[in-house]
DSSP file (Angstrom, degrees, kcal/mol; ACC not computed):
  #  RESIDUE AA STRUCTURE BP1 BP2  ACC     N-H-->O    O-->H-N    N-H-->O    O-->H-N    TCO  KAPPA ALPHA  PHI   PSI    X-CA   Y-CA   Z-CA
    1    1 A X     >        0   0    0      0, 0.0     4,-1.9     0, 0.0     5,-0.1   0.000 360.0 360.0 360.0 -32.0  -14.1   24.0   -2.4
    2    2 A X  H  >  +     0   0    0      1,-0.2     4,-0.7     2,-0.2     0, 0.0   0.580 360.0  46.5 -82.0 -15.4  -16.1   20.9   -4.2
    3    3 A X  H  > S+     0   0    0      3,-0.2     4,-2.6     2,-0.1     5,-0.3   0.803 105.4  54.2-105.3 -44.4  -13.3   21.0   -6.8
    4    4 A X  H  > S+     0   0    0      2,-0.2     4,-2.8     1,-0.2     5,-0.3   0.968 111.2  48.8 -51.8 -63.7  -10.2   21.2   -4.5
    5    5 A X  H  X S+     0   0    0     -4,-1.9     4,-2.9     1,-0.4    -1,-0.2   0.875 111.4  51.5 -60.8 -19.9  -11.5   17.9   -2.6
    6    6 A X  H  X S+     0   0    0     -4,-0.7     4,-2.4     1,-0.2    -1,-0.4   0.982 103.6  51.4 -90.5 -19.7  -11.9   16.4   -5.7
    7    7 A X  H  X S+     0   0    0     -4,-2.6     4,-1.7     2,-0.3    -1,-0.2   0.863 112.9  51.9 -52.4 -33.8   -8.5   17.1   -7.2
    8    8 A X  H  X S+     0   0    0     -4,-2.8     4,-3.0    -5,-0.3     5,-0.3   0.920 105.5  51.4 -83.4 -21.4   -6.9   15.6   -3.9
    9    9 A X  H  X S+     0   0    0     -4,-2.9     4,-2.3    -5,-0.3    -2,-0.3   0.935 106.0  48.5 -86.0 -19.9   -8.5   13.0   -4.0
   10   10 A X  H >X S+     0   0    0     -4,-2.4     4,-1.3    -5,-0.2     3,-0.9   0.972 117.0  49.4 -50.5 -66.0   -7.7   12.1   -7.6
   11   11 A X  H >X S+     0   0    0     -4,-1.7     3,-2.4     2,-0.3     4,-1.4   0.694 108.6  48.5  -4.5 -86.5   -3.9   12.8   -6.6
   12   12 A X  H 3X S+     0   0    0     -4,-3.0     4,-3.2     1,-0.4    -1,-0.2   0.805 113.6  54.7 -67.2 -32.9   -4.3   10.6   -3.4
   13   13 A X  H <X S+     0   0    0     -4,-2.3     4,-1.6    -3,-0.9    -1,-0.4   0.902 117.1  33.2 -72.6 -40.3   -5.8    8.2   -6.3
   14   14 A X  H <X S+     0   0    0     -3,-2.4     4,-1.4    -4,-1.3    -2,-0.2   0.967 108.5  56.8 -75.7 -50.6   -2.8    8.4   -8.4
   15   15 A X  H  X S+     0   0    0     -4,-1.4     4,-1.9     2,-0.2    -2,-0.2   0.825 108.9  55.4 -31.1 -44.8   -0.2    8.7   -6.4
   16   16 A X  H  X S+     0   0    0     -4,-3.2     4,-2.8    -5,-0.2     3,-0.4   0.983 107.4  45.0 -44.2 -72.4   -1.7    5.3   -5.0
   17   17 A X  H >X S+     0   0    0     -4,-1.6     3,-1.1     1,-0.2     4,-0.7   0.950 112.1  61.8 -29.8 -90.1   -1.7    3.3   -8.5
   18   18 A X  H 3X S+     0   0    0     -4,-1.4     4,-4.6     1,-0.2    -2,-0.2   0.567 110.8  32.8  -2.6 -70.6    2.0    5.1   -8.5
   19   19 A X  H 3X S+     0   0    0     -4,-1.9     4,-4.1    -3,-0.4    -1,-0.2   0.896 116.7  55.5 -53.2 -54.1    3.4    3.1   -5.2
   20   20 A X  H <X S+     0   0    0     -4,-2.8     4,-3.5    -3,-1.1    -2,-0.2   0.975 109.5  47.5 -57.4 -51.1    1.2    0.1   -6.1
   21   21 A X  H  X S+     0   0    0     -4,-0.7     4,-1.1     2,-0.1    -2,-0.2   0.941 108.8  59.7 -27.3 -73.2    3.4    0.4   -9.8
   22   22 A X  H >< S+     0   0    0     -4,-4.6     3,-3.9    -5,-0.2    -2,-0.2   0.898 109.4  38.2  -9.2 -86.3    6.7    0.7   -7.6
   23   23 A X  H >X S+     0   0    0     -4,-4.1     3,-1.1     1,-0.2     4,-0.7   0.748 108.7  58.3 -82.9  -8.3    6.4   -2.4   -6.0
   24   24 A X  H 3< S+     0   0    0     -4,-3.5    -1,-0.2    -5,-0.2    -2,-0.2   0.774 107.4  52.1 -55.6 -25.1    5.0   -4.4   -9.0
   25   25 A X  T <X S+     0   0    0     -3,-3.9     4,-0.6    -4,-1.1    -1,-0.2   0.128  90.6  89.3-103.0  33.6    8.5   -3.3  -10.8
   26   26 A X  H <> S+     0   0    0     -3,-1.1     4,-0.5     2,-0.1     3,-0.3   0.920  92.6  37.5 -66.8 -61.4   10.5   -4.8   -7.5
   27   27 A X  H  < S+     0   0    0     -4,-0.7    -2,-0.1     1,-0.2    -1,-0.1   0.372 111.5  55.9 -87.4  20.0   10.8   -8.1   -8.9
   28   28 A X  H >4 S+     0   0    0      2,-0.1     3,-2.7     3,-0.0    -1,-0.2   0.719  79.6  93.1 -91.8 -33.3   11.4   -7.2  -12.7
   29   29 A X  H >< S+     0   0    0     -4,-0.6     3,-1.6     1,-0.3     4,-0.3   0.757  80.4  57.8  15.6 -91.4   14.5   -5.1  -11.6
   30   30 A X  G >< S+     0   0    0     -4,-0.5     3,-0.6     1,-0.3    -1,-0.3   0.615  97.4  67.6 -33.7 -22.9   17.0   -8.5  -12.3
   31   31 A X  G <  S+     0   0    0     -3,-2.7    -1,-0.3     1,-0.3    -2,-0.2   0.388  82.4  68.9 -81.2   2.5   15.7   -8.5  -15.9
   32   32 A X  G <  S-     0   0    0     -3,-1.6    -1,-0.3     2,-0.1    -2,-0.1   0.406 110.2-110.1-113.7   2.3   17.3   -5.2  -17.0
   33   33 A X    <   +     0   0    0     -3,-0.6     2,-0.2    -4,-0.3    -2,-0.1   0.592  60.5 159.1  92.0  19.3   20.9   -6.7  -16.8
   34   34 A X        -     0   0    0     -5,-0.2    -1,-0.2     4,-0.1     5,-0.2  -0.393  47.5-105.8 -83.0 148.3   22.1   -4.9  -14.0
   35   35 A X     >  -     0   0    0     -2,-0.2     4,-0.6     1,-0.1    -2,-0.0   0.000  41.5-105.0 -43.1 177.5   25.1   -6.0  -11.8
   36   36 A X  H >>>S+     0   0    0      2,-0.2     4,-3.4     1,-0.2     3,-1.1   0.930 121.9  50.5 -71.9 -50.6   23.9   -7.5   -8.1
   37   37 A X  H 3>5S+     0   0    0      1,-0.2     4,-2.1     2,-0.2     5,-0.4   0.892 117.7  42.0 -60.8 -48.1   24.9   -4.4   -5.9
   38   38 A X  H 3>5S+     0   0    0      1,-0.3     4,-1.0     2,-0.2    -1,-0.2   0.682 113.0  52.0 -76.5 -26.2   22.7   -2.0   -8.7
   39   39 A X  H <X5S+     0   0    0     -3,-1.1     4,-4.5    -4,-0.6    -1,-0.3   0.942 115.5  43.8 -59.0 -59.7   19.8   -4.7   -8.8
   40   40 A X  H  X5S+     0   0    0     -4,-3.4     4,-2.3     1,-0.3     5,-0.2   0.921 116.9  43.8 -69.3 -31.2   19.8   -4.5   -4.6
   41   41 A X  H  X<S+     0   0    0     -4,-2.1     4,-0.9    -5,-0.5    -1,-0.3   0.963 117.5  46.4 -81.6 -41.1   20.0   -0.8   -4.4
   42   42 A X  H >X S+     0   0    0     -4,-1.0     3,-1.5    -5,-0.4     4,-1.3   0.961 113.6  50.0 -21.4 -77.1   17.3   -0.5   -7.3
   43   43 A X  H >X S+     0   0    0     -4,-4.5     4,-1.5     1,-0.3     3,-0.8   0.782 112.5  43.9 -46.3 -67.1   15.3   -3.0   -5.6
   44   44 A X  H 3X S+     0   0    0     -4,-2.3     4,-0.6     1,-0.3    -1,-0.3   0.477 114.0  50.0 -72.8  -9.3   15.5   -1.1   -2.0
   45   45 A X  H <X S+     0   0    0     -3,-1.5     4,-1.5    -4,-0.9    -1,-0.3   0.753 111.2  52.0-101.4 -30.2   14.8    2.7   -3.5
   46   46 A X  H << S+     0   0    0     -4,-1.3     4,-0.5    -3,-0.8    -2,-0.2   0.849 112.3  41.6 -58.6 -42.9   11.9    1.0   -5.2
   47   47 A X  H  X S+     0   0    0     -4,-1.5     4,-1.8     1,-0.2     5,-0.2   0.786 122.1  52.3 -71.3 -40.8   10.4   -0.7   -1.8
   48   48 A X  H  < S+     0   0    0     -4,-0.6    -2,-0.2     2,-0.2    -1,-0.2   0.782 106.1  40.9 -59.7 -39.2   11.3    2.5   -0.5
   49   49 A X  T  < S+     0   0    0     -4,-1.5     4,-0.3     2,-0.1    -2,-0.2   0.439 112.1  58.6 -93.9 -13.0    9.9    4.9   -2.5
   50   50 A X  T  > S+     0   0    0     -4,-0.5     4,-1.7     3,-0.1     5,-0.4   0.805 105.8  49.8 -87.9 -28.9    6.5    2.9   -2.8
   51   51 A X  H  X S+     0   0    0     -4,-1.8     4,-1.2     1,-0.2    -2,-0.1   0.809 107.7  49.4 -83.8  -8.2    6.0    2.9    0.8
   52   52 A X  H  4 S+     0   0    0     -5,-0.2     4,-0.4     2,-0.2    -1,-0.2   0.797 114.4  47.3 -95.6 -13.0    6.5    6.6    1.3
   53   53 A X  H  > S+     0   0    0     -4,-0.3     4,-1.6     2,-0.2    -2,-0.2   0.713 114.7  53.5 -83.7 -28.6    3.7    7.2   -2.0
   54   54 A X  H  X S+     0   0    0     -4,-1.7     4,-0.9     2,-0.2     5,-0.2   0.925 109.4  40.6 -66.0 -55.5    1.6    4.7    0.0
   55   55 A X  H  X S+     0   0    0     -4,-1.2     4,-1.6    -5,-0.4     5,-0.2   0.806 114.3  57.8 -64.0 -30.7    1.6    6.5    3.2
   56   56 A X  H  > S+     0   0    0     -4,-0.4     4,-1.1     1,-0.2    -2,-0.2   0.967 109.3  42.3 -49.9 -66.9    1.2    9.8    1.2
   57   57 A X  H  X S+     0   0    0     -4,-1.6     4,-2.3     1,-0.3    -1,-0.2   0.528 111.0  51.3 -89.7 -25.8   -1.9    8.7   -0.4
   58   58 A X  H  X S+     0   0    0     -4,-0.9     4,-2.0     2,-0.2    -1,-0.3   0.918 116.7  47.5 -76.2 -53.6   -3.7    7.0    2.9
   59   59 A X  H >< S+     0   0    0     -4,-1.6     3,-0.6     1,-0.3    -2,-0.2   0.829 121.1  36.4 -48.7 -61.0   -2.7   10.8    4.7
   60   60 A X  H 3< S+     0   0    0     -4,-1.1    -1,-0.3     1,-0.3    -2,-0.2   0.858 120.6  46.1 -75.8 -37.3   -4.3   12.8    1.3
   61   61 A X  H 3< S-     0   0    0     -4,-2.3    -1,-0.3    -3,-0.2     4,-0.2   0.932 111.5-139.6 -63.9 -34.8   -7.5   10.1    0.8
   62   62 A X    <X  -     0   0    0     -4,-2.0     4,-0.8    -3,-0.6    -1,-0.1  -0.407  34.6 -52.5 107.4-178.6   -8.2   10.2    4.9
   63   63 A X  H >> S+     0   0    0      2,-0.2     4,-2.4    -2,-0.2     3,-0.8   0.902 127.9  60.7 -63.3 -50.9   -9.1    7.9    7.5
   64   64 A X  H >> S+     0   0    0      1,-0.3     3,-3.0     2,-0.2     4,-1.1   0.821 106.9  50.7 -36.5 -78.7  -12.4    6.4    5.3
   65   65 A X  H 3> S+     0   0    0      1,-0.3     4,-1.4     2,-0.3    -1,-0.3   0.408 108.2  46.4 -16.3 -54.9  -10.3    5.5    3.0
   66   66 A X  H <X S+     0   0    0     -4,-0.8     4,-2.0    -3,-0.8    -1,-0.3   0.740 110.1  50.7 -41.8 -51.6   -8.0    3.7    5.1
   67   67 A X  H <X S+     0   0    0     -3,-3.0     4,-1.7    -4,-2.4    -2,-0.3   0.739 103.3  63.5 -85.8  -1.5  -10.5    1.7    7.1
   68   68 A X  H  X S+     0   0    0     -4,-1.1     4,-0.8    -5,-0.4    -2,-0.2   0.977 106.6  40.7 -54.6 -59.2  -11.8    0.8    3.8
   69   69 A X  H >< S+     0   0    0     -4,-1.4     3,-4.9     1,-0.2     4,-0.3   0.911 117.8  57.4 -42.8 -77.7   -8.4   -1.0    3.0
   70   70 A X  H >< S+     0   0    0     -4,-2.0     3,-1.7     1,-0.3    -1,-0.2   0.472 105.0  40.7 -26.3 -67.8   -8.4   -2.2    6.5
   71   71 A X  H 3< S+     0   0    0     -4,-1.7    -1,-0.3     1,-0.3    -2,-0.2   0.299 112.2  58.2 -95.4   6.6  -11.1   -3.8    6.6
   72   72 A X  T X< S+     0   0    0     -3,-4.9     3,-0.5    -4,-0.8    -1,-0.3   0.715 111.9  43.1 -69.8 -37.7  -10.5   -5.4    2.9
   73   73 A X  T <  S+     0   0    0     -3,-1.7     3,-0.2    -4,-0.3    -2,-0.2   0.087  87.6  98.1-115.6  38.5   -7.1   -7.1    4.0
   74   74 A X  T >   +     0   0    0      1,-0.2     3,-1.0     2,-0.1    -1,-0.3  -0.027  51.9 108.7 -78.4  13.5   -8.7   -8.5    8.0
   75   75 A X  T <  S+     0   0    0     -3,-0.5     2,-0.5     1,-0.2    -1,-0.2   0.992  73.5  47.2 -73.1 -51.0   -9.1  -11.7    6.2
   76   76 A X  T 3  S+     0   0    0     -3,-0.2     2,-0.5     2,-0.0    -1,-0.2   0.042  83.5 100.1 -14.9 -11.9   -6.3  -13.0    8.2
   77   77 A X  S <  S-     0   0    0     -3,-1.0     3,-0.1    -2,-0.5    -3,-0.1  -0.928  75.6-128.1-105.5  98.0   -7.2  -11.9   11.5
   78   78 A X        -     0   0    0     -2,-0.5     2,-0.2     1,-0.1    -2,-0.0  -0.146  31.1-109.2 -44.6 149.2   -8.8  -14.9   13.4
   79   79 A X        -     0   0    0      8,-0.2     8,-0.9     1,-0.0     2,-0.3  -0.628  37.5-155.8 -89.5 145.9  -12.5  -13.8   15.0
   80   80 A X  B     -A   86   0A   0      6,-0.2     6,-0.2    -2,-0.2     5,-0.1  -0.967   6.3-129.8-131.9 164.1  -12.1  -13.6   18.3
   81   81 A X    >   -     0   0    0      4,-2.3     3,-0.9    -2,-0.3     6,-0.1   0.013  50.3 -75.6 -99.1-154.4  -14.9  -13.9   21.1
   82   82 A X  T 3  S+     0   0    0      1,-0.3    -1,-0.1     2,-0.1     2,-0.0   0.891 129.2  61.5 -81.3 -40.0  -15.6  -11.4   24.1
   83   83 A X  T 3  S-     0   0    0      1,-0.2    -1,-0.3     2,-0.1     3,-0.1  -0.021 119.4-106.5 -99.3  51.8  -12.4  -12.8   25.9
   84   84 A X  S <  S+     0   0    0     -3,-0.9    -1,-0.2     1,-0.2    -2,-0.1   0.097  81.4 137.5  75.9 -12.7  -10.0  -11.8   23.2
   85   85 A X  S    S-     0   0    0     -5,-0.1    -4,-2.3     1,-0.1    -1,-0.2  -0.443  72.0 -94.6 -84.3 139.0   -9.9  -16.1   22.3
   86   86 A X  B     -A   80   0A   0     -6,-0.2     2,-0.3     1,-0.1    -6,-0.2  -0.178  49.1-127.2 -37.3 108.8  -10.0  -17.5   19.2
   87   87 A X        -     0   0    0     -8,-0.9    -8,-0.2     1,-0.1     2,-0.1  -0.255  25.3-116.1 -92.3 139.2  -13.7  -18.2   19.0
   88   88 A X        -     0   0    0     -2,-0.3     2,-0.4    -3,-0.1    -1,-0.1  -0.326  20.5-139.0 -48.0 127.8  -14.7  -22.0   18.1
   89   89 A X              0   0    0     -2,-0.1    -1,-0.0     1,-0.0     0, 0.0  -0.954 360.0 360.0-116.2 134.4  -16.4  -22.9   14.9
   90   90 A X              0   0    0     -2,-0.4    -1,-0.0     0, 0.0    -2,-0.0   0.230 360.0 360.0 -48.0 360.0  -19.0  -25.4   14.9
């Protein structure tokens, strides 16, 4: 059983790297000489097909895994104070 969990999660772990690859090769696409319409349909099967290996890999890693991200990419998220408002810094 200790060897199944760990095989998905390497899977979940590659398949992740995988998606993250995808959308790194969005904006190299134009460089391969392709016409526009073959560039945009690249481009949009690439965005596409990382976000459906990206939602694979949160389902297969679990929920931990997920608020782990989460709670990496809340830098953006103003603190707020009991009554949901933006709290004042001194």
């Amino acid at each position: 059983m200790k060897t199944r969990k760990r095989f998905l999660r390497i899977t979940g772990f590659v398949i992740l790297i995988t998606s993250c690859f995808l959308f790194i090769l969005i904006p190299v696409v134009p460089w391969f000489g392709f016409p526009a319409g073959k560039v945009a349909g690249i481009a949009a099967g690439l965005l596409i097909a990382g976000e459906i290996l990206f939602y694979l890999s949160l389902f297969i890693l679990g929920k931990e895994f997920y608020s782990k991200i989460k709670s990496k990419i809340k830098f953006w998220k103003p603190e707020t104070d009991s009554a949901n408002l933006p709290a004042e810094k001194p």
